[in-house]
PDB file of N, CA, C, O and CB in Angstrom:
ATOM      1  N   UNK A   1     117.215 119.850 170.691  1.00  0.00           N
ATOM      2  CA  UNK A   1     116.501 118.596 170.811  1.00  0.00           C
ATOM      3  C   UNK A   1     116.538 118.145 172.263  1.00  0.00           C
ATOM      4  O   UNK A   1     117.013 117.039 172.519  1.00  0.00           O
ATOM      5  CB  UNK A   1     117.104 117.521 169.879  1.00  0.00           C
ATOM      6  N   UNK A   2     116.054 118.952 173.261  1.00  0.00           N
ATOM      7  CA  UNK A   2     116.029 118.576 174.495  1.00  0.00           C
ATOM      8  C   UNK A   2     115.087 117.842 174.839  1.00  0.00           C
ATOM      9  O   UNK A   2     115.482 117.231 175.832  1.00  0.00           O
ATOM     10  CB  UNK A   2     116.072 119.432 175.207  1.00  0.00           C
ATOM     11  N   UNK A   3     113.820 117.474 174.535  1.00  0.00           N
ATOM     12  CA  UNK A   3     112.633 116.580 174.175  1.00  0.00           C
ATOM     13  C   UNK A   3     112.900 115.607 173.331  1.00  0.00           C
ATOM     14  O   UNK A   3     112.734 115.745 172.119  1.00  0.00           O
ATOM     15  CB  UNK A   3     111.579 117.238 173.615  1.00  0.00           C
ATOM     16  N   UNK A   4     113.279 114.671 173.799  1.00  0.00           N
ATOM     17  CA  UNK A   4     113.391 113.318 172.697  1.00  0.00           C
ATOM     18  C   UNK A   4     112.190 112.492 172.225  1.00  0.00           C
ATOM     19  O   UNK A   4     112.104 111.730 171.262  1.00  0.00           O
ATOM     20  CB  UNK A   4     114.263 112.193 173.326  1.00  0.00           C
ATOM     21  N   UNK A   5     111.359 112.809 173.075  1.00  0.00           N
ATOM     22  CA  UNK A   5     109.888 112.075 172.810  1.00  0.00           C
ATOM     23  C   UNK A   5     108.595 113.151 172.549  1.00  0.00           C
ATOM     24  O   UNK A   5     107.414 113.016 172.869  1.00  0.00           O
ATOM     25  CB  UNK A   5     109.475 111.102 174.276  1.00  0.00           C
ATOM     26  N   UNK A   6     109.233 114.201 171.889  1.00  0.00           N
ATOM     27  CA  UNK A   6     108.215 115.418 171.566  1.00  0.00           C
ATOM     28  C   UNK A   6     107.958 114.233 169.952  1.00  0.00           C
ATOM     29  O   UNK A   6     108.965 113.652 169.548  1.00  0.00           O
ATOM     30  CB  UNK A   6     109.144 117.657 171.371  1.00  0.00           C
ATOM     31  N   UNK A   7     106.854 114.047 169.334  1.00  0.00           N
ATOM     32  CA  UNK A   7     106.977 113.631 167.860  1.00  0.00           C
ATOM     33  C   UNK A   7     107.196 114.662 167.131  1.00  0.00           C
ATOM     34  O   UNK A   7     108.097 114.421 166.327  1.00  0.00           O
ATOM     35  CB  UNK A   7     105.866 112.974 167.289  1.00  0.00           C
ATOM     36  N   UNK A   8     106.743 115.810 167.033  1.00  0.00           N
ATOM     37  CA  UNK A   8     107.273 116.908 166.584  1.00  0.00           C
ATOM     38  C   UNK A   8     108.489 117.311 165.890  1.00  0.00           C
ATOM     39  O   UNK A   8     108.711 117.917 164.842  1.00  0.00           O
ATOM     40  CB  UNK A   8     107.256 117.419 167.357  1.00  0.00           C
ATOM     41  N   UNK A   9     109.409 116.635 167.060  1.00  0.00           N
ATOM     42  CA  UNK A   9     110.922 117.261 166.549  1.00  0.00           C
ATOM     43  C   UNK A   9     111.541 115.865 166.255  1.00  0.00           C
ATOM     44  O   UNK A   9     112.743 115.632 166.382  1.00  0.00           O
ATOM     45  CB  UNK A   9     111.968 118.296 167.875  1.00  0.00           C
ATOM     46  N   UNK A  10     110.554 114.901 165.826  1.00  0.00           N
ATOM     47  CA  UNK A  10     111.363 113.759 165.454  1.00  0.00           C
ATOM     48  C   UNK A  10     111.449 114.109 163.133  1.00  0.00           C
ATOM     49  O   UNK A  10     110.681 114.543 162.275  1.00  0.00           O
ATOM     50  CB  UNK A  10     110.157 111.845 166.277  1.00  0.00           C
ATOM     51  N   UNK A  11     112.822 113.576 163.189  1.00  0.00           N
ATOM     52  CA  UNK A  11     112.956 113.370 161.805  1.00  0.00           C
ATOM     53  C   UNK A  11     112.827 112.100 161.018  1.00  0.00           C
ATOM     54  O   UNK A  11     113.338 111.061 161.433  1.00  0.00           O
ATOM     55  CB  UNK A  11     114.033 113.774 161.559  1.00  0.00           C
ATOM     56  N   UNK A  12     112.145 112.157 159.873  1.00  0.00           N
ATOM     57  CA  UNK A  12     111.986 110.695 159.272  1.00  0.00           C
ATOM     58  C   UNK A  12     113.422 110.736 158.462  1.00  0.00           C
ATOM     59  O   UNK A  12     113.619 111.696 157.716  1.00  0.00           O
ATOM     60  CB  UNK A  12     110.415 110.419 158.150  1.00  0.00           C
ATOM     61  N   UNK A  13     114.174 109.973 158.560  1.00  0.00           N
ATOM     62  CA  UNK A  13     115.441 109.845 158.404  1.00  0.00           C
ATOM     63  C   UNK A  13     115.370 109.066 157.258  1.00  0.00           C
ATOM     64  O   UNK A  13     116.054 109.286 156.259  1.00  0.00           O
ATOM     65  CB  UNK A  13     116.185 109.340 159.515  1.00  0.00           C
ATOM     66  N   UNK A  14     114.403 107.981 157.389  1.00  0.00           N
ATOM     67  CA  UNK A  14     114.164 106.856 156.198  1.00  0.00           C
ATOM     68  C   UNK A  14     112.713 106.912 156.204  1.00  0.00           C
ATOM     69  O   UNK A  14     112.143 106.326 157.124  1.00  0.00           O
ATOM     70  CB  UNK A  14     114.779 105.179 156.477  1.00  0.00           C
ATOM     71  N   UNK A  15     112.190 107.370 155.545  1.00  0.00           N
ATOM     72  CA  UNK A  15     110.614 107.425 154.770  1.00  0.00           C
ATOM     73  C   UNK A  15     110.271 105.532 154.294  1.00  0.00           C
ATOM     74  O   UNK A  15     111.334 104.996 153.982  1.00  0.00           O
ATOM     75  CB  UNK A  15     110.773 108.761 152.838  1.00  0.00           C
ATOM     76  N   UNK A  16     109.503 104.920 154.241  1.00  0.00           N
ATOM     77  CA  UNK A  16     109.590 103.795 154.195  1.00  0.00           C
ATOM     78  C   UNK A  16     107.691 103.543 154.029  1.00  0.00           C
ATOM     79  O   UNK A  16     106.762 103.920 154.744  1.00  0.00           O
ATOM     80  CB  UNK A  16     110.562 103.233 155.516  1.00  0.00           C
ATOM     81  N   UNK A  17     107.729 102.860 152.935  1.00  0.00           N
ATOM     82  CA  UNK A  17     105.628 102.474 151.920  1.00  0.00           C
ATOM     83  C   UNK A  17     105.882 101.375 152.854  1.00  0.00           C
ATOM     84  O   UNK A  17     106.955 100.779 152.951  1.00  0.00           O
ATOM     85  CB  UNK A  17     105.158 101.856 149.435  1.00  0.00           C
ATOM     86  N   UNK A  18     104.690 101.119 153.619  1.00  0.00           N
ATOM     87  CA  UNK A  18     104.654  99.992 154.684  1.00  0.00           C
ATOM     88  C   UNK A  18     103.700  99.155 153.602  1.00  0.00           C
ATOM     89  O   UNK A  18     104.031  98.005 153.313  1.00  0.00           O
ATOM     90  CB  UNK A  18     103.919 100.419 156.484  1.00  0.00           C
ATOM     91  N   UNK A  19     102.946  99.534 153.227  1.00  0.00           N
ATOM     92  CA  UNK A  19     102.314  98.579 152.209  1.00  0.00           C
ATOM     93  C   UNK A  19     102.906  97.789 151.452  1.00  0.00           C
ATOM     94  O   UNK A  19     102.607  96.595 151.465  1.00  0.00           O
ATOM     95  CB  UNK A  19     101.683  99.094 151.420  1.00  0.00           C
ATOM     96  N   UNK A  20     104.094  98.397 150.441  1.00  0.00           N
ATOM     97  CA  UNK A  20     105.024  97.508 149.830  1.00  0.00           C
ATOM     98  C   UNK A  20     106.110  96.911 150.646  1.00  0.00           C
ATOM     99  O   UNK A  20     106.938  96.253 150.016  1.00  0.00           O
ATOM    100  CB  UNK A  20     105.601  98.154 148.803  1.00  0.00           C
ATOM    101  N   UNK A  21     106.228  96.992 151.639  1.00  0.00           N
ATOM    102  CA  UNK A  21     107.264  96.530 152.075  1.00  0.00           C
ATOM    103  C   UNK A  21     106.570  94.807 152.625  1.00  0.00           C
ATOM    104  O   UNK A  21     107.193  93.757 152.778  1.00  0.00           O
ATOM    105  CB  UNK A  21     107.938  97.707 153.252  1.00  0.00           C
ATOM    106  N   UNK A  22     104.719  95.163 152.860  1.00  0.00           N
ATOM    107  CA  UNK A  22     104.049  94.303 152.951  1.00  0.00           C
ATOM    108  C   UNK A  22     103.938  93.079 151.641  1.00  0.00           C
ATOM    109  O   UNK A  22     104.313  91.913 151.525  1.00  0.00           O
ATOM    110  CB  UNK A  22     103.007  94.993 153.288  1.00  0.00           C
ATOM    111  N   UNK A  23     103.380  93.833 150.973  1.00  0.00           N
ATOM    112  CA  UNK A  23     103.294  93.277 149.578  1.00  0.00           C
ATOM    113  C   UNK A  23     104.722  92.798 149.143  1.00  0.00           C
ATOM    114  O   UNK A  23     104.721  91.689 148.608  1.00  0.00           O
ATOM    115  CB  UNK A  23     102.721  94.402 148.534  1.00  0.00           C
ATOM    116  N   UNK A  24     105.699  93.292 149.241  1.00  0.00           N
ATOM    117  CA  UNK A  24     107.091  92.657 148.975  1.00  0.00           C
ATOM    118  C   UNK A  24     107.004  91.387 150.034  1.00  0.00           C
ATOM    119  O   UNK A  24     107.144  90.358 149.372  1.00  0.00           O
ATOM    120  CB  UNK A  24     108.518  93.829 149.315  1.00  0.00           C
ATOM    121  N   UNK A  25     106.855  91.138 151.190  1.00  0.00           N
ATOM    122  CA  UNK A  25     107.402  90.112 151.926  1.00  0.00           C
ATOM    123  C   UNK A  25     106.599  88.557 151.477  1.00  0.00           C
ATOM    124  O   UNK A  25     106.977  87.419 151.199  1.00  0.00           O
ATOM    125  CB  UNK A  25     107.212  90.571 153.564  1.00  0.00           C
ATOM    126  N   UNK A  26     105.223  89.319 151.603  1.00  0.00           N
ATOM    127  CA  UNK A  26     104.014  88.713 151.225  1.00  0.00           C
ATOM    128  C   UNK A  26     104.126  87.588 149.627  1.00  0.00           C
ATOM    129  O   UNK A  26     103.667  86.453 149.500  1.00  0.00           O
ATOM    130  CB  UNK A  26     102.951  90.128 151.044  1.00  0.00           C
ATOM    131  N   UNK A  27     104.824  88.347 148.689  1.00  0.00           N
ATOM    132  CA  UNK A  27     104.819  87.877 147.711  1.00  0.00           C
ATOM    133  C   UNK A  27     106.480  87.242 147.443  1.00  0.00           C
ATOM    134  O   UNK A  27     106.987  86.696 146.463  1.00  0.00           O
ATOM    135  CB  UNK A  27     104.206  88.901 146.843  1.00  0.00           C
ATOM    136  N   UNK A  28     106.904  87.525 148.514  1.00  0.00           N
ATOM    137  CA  UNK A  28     108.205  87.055 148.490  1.00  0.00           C
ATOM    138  C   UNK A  28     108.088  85.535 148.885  1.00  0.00           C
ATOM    139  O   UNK A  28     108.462  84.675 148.088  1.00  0.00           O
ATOM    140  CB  UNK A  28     109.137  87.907 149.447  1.00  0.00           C
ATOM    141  N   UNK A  29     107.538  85.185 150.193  1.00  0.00           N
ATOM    142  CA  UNK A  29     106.928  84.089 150.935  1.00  0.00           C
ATOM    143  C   UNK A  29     106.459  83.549 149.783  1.00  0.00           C
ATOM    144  O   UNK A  29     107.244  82.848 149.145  1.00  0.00           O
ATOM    145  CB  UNK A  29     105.866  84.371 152.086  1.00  0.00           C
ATOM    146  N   UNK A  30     105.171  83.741 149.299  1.00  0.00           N
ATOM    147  CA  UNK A  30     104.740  82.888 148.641  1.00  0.00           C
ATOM    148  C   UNK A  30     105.049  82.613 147.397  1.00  0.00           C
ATOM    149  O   UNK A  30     104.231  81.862 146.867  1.00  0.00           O
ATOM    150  CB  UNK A  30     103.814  82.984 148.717  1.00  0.00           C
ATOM    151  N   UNK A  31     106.132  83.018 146.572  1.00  0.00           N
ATOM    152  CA  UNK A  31     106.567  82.568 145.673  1.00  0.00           C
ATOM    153  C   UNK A  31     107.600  81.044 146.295  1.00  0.00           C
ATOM    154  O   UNK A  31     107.356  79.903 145.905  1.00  0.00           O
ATOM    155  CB  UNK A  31     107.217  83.836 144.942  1.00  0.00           C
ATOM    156  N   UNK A  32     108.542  81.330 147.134  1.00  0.00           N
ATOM    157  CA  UNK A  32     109.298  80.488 148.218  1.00  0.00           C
ATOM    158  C   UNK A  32     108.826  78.817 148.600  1.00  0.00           C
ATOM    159  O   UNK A  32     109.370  77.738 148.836  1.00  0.00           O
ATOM    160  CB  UNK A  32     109.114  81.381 149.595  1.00  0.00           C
ATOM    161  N   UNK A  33     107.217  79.501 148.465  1.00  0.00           N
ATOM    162  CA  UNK A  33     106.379  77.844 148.867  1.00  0.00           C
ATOM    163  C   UNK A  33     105.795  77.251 147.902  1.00  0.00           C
ATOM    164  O   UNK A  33     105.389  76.093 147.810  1.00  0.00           O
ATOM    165  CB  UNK A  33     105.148  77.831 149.891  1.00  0.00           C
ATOM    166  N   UNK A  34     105.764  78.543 146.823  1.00  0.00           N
ATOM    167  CA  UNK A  34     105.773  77.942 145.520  1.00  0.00           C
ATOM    168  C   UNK A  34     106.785  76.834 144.759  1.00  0.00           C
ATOM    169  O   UNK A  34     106.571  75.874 144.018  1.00  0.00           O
ATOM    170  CB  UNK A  34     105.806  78.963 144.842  1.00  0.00           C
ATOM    171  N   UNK A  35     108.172  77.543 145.398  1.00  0.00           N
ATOM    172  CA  UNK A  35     109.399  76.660 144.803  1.00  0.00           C
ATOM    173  C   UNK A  35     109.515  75.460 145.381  1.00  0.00           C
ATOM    174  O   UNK A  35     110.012  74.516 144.767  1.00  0.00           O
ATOM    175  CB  UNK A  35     110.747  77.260 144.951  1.00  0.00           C
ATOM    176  N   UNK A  36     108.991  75.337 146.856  1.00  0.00           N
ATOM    177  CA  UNK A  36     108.658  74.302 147.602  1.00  0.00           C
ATOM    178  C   UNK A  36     107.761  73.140 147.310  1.00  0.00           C
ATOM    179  O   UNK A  36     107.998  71.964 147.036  1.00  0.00           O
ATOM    180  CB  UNK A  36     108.273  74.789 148.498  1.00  0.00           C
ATOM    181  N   UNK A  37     106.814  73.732 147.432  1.00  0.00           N
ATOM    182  CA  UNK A  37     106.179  72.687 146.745  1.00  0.00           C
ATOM    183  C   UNK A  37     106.119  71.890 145.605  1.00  0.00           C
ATOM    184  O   UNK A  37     105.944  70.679 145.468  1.00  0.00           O
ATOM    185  CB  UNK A  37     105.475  72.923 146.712  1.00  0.00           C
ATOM    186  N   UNK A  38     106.335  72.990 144.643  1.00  0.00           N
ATOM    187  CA  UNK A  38     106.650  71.931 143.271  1.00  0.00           C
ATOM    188  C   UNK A  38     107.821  71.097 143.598  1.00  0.00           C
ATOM    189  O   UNK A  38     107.741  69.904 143.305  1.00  0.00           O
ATOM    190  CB  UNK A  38     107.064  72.776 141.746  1.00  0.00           C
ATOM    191  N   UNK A  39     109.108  71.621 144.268  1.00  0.00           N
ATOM    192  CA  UNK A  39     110.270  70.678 144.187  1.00  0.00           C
ATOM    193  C   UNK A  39     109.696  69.362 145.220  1.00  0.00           C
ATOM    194  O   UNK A  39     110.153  68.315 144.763  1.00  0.00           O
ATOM    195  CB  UNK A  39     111.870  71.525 144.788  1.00  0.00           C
ATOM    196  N   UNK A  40     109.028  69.159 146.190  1.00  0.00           N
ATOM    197  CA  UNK A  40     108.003  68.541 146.712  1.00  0.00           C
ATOM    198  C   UNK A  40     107.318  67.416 145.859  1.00  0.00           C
ATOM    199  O   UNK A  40     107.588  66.222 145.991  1.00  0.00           O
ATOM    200  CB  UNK A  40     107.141  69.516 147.043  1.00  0.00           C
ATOM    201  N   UNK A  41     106.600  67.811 145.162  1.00  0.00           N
ATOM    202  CA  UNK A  41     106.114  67.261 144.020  1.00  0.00           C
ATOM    203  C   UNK A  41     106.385  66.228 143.374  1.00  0.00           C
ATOM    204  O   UNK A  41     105.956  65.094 143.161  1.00  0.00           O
ATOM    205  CB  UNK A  41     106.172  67.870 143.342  1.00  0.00           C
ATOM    206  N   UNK A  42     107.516  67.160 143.014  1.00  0.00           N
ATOM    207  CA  UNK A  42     108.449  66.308 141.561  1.00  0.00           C
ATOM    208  C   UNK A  42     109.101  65.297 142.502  1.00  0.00           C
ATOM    209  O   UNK A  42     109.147  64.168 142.012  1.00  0.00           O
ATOM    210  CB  UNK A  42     109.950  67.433 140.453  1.00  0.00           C
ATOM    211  N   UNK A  43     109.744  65.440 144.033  1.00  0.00           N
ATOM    212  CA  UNK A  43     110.187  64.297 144.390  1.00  0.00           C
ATOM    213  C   UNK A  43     109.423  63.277 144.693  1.00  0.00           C
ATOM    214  O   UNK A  43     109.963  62.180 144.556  1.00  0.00           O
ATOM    215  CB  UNK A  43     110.842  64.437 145.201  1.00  0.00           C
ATOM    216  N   UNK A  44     108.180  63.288 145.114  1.00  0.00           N
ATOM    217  CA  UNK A  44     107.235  62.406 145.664  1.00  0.00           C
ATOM    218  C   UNK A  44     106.943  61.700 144.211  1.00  0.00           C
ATOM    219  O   UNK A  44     106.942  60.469 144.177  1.00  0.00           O
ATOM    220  CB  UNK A  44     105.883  63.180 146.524  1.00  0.00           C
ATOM    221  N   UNK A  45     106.672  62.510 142.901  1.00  0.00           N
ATOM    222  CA  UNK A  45     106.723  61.751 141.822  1.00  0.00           C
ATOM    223  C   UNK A  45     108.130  60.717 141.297  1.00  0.00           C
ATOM    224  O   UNK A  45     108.055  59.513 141.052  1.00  0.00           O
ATOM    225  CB  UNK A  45     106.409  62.749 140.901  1.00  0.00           C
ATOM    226  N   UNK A  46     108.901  61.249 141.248  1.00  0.00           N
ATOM    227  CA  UNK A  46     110.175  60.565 141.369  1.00  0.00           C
ATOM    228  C   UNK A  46     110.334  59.098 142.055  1.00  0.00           C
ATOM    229  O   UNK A  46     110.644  58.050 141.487  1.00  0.00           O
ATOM    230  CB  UNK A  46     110.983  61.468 142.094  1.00  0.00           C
ATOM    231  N   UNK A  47     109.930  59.384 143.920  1.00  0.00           N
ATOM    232  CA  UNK A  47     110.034  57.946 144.519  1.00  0.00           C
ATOM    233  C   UNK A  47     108.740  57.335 143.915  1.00  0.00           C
ATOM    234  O   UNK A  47     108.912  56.158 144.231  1.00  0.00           O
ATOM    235  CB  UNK A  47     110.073  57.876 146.307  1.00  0.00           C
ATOM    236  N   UNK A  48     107.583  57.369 143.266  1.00  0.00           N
ATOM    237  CA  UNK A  48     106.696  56.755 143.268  1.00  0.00           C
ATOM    238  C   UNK A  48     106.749  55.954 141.890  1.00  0.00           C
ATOM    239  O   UNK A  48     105.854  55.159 141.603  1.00  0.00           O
ATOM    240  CB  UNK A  48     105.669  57.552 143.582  1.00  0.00           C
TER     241      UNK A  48
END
């Protein structure tokens, strides 16, 4: 491995679905602002 920047002789060490890792964050977030908001909600109903 005398070429460190050949891509060639690089190894995928960790293989990794960029899509789901998308879709995971994506749906991670917005469940999050989901919990947000309703708890949001319910307080603004509460003081009112």
């Amino acid at each position: 491995m005398e070429n460190v920047r050949d891509p060639r002789e690089h190894i995928n060490e960790e293989p990794r679905h960029d899509l789901m890792d998308v879709v995971a964050g994506f749906g991670g977030m917005l469940g999050f602002m989901v919990v947000v908001f309703a708890v949001a909600v319910i307080v603004k109903f509460v003081i009112s």
